[in-house]
TORROZA-899227 format. One record per residue (C-alpha): residue number from 0; x, y, z. Coordinates in pm, whole numbers. Example, Ala and Ser with C-alpha at 12.3 -4.5 7.8 and 13.67 -1.06 7.14 Angstrom:
residues 2
- 0_1230_-450_780 .
- 1_1367_-106_714 .
***
This chain:
residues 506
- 0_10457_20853_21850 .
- 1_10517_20711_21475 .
- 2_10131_20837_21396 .
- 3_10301_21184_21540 .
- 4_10599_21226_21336 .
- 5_10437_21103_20981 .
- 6_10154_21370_21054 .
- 7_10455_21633_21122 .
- 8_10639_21525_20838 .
- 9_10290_21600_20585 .
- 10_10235_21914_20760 .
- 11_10620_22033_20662 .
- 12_10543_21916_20300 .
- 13_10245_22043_20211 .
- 14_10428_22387_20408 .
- 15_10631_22387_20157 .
- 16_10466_22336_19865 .
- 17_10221_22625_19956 .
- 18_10543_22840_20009 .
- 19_10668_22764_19677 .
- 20_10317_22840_19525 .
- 21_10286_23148_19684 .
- 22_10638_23286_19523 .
- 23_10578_23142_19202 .
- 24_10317_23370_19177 .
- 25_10439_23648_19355 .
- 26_10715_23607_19078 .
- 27_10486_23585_18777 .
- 28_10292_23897_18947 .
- 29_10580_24090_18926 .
- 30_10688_23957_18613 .
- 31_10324_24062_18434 .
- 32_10359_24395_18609 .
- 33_10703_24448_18469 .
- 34_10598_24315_18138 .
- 35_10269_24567_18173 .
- 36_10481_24827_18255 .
- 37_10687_24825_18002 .
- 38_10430_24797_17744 .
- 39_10271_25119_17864 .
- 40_10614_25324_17862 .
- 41_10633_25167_17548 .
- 42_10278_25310_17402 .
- 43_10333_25628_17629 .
- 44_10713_25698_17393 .
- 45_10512_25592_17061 .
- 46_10214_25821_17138 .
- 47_10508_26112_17197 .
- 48_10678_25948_16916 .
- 49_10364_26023_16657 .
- 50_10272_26365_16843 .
- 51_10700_26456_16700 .
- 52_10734_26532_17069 .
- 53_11079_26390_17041 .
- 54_11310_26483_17362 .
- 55_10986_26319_17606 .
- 56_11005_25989_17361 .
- 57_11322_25969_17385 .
- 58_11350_26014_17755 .
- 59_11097_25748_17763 .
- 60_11294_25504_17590 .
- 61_11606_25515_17657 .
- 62_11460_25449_18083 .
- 63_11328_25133_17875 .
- 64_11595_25029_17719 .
- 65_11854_25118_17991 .
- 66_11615_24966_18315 .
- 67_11481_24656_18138 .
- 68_11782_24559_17912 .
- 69_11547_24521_17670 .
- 70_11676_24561_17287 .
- 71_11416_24561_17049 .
- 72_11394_24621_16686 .
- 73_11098_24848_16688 .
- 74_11243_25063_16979 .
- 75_11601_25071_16857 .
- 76_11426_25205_16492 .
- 77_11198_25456_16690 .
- 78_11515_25587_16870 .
- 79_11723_25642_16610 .
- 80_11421_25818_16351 .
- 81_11368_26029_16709 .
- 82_11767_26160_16730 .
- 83_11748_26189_16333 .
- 84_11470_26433_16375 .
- 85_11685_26586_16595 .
- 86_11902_26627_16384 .
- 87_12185_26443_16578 .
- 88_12324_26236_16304 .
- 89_12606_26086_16548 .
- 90_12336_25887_16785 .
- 91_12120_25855_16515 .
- 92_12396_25609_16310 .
- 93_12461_25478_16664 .
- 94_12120_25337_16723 .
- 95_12050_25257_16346 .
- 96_12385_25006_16323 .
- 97_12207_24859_16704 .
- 98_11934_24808_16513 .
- 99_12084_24645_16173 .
- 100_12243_24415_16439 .
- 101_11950_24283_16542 .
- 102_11739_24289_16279 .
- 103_11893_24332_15932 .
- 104_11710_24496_15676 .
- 105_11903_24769_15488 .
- 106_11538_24922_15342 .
- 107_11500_25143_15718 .
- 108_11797_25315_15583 .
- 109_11557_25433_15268 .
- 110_11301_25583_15589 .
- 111_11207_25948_15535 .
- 112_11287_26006_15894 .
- 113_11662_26031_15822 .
- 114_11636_26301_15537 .
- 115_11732_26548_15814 .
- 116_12092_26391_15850 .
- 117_12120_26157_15511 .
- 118_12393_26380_15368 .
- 119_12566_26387_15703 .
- 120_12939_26151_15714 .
- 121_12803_25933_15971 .
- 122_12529_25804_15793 .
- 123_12693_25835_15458 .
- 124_12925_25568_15629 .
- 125_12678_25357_15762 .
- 126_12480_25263_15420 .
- 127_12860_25267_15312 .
- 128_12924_24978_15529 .
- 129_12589_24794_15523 .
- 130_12445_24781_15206 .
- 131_12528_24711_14852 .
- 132_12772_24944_14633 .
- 133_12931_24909_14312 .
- 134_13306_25097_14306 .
- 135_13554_25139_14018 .
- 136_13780_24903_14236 .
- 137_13477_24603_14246 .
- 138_13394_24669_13865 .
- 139_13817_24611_13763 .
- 140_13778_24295_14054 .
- 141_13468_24160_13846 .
- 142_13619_24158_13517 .
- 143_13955_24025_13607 .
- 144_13754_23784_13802 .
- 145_13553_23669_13502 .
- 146_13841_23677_13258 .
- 147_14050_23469_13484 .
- 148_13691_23195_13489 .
- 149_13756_23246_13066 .
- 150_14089_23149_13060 .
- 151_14047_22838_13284 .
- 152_13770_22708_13051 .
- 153_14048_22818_12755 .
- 154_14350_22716_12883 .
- 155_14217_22329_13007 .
- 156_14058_22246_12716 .
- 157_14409_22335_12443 .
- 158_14501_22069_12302 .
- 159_14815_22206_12306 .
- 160_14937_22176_12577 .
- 161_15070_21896_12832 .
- 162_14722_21773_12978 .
- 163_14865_21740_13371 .
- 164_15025_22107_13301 .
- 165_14734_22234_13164 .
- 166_14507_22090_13480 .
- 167_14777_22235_13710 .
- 168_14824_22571_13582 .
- 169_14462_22594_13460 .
- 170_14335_22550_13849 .
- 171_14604_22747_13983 .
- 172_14424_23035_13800 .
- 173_14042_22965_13913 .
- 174_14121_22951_14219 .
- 175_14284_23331_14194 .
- 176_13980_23410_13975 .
- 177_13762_23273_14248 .
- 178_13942_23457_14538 .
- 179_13896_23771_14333 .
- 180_13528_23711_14253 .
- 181_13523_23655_14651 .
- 182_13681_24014_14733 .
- 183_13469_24178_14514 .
- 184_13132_24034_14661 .
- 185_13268_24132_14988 .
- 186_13351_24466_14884 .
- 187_13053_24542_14717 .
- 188_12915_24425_15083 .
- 189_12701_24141_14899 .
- 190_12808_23911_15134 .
- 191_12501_24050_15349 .
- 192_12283_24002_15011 .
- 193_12387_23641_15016 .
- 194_12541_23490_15339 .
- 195_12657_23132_15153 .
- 196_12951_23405_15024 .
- 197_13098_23346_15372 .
- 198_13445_23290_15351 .
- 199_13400_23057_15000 .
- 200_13745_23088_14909 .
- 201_13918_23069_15161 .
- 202_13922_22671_15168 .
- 203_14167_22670_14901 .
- 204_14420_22885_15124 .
- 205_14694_22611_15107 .
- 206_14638_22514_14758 .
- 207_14817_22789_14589 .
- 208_15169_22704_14692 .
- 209_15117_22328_14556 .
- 210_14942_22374_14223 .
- 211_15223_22613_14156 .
- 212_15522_22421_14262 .
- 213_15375_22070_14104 .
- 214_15291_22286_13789 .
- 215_15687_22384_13756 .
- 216_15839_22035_13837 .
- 217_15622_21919_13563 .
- 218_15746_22178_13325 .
- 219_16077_22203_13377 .
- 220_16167_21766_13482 .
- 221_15887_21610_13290 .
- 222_15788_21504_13661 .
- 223_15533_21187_13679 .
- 224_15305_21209_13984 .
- 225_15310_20977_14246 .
- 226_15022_20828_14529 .
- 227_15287_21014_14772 .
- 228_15185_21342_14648 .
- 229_14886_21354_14783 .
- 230_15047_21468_15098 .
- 231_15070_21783_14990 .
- 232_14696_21820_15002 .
- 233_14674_21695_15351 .
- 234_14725_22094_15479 .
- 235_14381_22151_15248 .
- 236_14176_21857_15332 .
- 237_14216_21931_15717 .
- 238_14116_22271_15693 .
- 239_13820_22187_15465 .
- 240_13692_21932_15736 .
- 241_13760_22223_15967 .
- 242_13509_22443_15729 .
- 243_13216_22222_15665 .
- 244_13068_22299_15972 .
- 245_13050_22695_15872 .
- 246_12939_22584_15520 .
- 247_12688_22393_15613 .
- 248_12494_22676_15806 .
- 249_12197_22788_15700 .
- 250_12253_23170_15546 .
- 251_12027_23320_15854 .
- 252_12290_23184_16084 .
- 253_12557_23251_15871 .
- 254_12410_23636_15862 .
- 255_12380_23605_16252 .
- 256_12771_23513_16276 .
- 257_12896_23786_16061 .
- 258_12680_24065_16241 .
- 259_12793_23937_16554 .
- 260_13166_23983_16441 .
- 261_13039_24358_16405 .
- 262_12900_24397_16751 .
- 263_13255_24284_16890 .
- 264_13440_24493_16670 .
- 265_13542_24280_16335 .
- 266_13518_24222_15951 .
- 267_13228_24085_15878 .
- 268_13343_23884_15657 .
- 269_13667_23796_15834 .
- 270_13709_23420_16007 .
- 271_13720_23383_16400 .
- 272_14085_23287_16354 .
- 273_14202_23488_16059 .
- 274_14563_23575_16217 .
- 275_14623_23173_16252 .
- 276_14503_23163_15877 .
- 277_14710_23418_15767 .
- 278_15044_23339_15899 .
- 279_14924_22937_15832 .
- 280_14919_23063_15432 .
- 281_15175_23302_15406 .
- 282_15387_23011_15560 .
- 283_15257_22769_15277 .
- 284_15337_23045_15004 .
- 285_15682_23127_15169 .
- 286_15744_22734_15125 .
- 287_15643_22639_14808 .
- 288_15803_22989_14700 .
- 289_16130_22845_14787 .
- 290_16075_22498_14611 .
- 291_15960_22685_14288 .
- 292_16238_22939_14283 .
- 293_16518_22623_14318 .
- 294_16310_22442_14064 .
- 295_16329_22761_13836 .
- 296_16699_22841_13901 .
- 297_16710_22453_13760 .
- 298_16550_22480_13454 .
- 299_16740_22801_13350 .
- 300_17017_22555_13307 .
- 301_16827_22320_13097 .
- 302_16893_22336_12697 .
- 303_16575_22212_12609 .
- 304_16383_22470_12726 .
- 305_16389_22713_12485 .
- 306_16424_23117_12590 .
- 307_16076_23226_12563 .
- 308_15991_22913_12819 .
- 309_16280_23019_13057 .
- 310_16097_23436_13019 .
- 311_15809_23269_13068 .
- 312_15864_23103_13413 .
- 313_16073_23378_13563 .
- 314_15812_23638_13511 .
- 315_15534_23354_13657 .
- 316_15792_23330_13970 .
- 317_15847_23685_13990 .
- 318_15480_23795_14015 .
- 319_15456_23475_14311 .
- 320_15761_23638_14486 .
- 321_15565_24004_14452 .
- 322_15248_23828_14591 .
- 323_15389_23665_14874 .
- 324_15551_24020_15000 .
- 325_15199_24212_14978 .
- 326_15013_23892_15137 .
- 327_15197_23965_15365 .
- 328_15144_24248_15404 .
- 329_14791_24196_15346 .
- 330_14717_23997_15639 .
- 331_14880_24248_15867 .
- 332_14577_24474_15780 .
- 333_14303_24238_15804 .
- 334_14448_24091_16124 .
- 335_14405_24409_16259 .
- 336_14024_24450_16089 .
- 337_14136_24697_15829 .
- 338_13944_24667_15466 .
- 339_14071_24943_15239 .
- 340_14385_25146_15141 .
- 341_14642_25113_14907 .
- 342_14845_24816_15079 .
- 343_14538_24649_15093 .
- 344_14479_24661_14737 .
- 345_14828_24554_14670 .
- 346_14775_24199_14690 .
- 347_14473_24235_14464 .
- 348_14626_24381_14194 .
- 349_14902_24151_14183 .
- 350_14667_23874_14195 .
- 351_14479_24052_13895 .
- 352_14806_24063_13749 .
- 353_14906_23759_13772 .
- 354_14530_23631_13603 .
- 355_14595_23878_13339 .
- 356_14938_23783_13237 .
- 357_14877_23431_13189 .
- 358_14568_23512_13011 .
- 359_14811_23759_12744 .
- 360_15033_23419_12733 .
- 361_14781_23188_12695 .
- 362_14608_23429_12376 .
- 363_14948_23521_12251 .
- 364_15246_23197_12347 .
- 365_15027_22910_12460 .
- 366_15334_22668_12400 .
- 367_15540_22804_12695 .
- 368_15257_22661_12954 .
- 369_15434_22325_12885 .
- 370_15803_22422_12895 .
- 371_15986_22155_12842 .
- 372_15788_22002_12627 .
- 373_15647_22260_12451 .
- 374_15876_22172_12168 .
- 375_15685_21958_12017 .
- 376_15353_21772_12121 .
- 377_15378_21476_11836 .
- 378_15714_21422_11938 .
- 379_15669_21405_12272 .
- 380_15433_21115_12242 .
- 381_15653_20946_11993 .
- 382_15926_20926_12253 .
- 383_15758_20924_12566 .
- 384_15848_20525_12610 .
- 385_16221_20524_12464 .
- 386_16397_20504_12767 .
- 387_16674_20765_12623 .
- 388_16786_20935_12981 .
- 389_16828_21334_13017 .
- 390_17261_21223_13113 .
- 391_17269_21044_12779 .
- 392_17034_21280_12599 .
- 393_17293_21532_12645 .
- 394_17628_21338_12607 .
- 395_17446_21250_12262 .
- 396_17376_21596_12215 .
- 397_17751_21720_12242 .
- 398_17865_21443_12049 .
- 399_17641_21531_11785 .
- 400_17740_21910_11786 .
- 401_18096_21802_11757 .
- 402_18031_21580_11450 .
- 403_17856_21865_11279 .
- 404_18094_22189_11376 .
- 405_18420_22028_11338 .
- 406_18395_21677_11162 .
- 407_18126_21862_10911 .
- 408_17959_21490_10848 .
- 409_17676_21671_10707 .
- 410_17927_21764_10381 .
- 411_17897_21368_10290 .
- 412_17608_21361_10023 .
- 413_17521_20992_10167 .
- 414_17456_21053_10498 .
- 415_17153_20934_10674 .
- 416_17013_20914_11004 .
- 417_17128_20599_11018 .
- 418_17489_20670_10904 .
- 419_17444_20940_11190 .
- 420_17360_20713_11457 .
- 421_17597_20491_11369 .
- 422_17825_20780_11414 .
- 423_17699_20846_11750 .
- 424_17714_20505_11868 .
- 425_17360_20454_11937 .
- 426_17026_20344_11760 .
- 427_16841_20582_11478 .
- 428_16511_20629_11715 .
- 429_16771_20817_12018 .
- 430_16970_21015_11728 .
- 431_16628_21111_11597 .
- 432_16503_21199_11950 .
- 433_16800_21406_12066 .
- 434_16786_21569_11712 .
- 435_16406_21660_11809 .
- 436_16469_21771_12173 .
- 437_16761_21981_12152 .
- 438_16733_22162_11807 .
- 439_16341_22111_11789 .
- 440_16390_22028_11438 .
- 441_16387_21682_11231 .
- 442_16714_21553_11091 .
- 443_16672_21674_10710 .
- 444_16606_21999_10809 .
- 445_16941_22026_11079 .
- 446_17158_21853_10738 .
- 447_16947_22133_10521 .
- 448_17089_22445_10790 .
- 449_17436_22310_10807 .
- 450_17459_22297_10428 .
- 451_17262_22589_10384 .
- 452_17524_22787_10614 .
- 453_17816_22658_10477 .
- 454_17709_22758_10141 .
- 455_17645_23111_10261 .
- 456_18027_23111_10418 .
- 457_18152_23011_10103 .
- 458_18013_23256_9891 .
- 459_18079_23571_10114 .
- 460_18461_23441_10108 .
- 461_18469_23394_9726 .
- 462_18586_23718_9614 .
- 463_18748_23558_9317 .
- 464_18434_23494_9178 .
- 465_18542_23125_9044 .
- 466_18324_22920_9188 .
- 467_17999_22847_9036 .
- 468_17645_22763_9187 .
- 469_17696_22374_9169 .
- 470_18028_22367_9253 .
- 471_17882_22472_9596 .
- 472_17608_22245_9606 .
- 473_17855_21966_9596 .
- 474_18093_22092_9835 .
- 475_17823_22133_10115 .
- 476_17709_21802_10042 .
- 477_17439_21831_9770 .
- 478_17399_21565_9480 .
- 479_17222_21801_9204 .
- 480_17151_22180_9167 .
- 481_16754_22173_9168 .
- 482_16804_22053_9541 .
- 483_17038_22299_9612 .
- 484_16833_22609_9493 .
- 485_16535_22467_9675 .
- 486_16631_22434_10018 .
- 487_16812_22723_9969 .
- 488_16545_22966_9884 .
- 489_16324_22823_10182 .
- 490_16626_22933_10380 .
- 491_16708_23300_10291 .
- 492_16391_23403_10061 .
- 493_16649_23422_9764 .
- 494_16809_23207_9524 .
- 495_17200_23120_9529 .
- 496_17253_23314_9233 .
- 497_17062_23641_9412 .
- 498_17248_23542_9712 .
- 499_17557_23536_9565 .
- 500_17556_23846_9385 .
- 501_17475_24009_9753 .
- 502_17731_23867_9924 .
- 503_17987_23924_9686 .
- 504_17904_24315_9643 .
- 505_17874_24330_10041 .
***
């Protein structure tokens, strides 16, 4: 009985395996015959193809492409050269784009086949979209681009200027040069040329706010950086790790991910989350926007900063502010995988703008990129350690004022910095540096402008005529003549005599 079961047992198995056999082949028959068959309605369309019998070859493959689900290069090429001859310009561009898709190589687009429908919109539109142009709009993009790179390599090596300002504001315009460059490339469509353009600026999405707002607070409070700081790059640092993966493709994959944004109906050159990223930036720029305005609404107030620094910064947070609003509206139109227009351009230009005017400044004012202590550089370091705080700096200040507007101390020929301190109730290096912040002078040359004032207030007021050049000199303080006439002349270009006679007649 056990002898009868194993032998039933083989018999099912070896059934089996002799079924399975049988439809393996049966499958691979069919599969060779489908194969075969579409080979020979393949060389049946060419032959038509070559013989410019176009309506049969097209017949024929479309029933291949539609039955079989079959999308190949050659085919897709043949059928669109086939409706071109045709002169249907429509299908044509249809079958041409379903072929770029799959195979990318812009040079079909140079085939003689489409001469019949080359100055037709669709295809006009199509090597439009797909392979490299060079507009007006890219041209302006390149130069501001590589003016903005200039001014970065000018700007953070000036001596000049505060080294920490100069890194911040210096990098807060590359990376607007590079974003620019980055536009342009895309425009231009040379992202297809070179795939490793993929979205290469848009890592530093959440750096603009920061730079911006650390690059006032260090210009208008003389603001040390702390470890704590770094926080702010936290936003940046999780979005590059979120990157590397894309940047680390090879360009043929990067290619394939930008033409399959196509086939579903995107940029190219757009990410897969590009709303998130947009209202994740404009949210960063809205931010730091309100931290820099409060920062900037601050410094108007401070003395030190002189009124081309304050001009300076307001016109630097105004063109932020103006960015912000066409970001904006910016990302509205790429959110909804638009590429062109005038609102589109908006937040170009005022990123152009903004390259531009701080590439006038830096040519034409370089001092303001330090604001606060743009006063003066060798002064700076000589105080940097005193310890003098801005509450004192200030009461000093006033104190100061007072002694020289109503106690006129600088009429006493002995006076000294000393003498002034002593005055002040404080030591000779804090009287020298209040002396240096405030009036951005040393102290012989604030004694020199007091005296040299008072002189001139005497003289327009002596219309007696009785008083004679030295007899001024001593009242504003001066021990001998020769002084007199010298720091005089440096002030007003004339001598007291020639000043006199002005006045007088005036």
């Amino acid at each position: 009985m056990r002898r009868l079961t194993i032998i039933s047992l083989l018999f099912l198995l070896v059934h089996g395996f002799c079924n399975a056999f049988i439809v393996q082949n049966a499958t691979a028959e069919n599969s060779n015959k489908f194969s075969d068959n579409t080979h020979l309605a393949i060389a049946k369309a060419d032959t038509l193809y070559r013989m410019q019998q176009y309506a049969e070859a097209l017949q024929l493959y479309q029933s291949v492409l539609q039955q079989n689900n079959l999308e190949s290069p050659p085919v897709l090429k043949k059928v669109a050269l086939s409706y071109a001859a045709q002169n249907n310009a429509i299908k044509s561009v249809e079958y041409i784009e379903a072929y770029l898709l799959k195979e990318f190589n812009t040079d079909f687009l140079a085939d003689d086949g489409f001469s019949t429908i080359n100055s037709s919109k669709e295809f006009i539109a199509v090597v439009a979209k797909y392979t490299p142009k060079f507009t007006t709009w890219n041209f302006l993009y390149l130069y501001v681009a590589l003016i903005g790179f200039y001014i970065t390599l000018t700007i953070n090596f000036s001596k000049k200027i505060d080294k920490t300002a100069r890194i911040l504001i210096s990098s807060f315009v590359f990376i607007h040069s590079f974003f620019i460059l980055h536009i342009c490339l895309n425009l231009a469509n040379y992202h297809y040329e070179y795939p490793h353009t993929y979205l290469m600026s848009t890592s530093f999405s959440f750096l603009y706010g920061p730079l911006l707002y650390f690059y006032f607070k260090r210009i208008t409070e003389q603001y040390t950086f702390k470890i704590r700081d770094l926080l702010h790059l936290i936003p940046t640092v999780l979005f590059l790790i979120y990157m590397i993966p894309i940047y680390s493709m090879s360009a043929s994959d990067k290619l394939d991910l930008m033409l399959g944004r196509i086939s579903k109906g995107y940029q190219s050159q757009d990410s897969e989350y590009v709303a998130l990223l947009v209202v994740l930036k404009l949210a960063s720029l809205i931010i730091y926007g309100y931290f820099v305005g409060k920062l900037y609404i601050k410094g108007k107030q401070r003395t030190e900063l002189k009124k081309a620094d304050k001009f300076w910064q307001r016109n630097v947070y105004s063109i932020h502010i103006l960015y912000v609003i066409s970001y904006a509206i910016y990302g509205v139109l790429i959110s909804n995988h638009m590429k062109s227009g005038f609102f589109y351009h908006s937040q170009l230009a005022v990123m152009s703008f903004m390259v531009l005017y701080i590439g006038h400044t830096a040519t034409v004012r370089p001092r303001v990129f330090q604001g606060i202590f743009s006063w003066d550089a060798k002064t700076l370091f000589k105080y940097k350690k005193s310890g003098l705080t801005q509450s004192l700096s200030v009461e000093l200040k006033e104190s100061l004022i007072n002694l020289f507007d109503h106690t006129k101390i600088y009429k006493e020929n002995n006076i000294s910095l000393e003498l002034l301190a002593e005055k002040l109730g404080t030591t000779r290096h804090n009287a020298s540096q209040v002396i240096n912040e405030h009036f951005q002078m040393g102290f012989h040359d604030l004694i020199n402008k007091y005296r040299i004032d008072e002189a001139k207030k005497i003289m327009a007021s002596d219309y007696q005529k009785n008083l004679n050049i030295i007899d001024i000199a001593y009242e504003v303080g001066y021990n001998n003549k020769v002084t007199f006439n010298k720091a005089f002349k440096k002030d007003t270009q004339l001598t007291p005599s020639q000043y006199q006679r002005i006045a007088i007649h005036a």
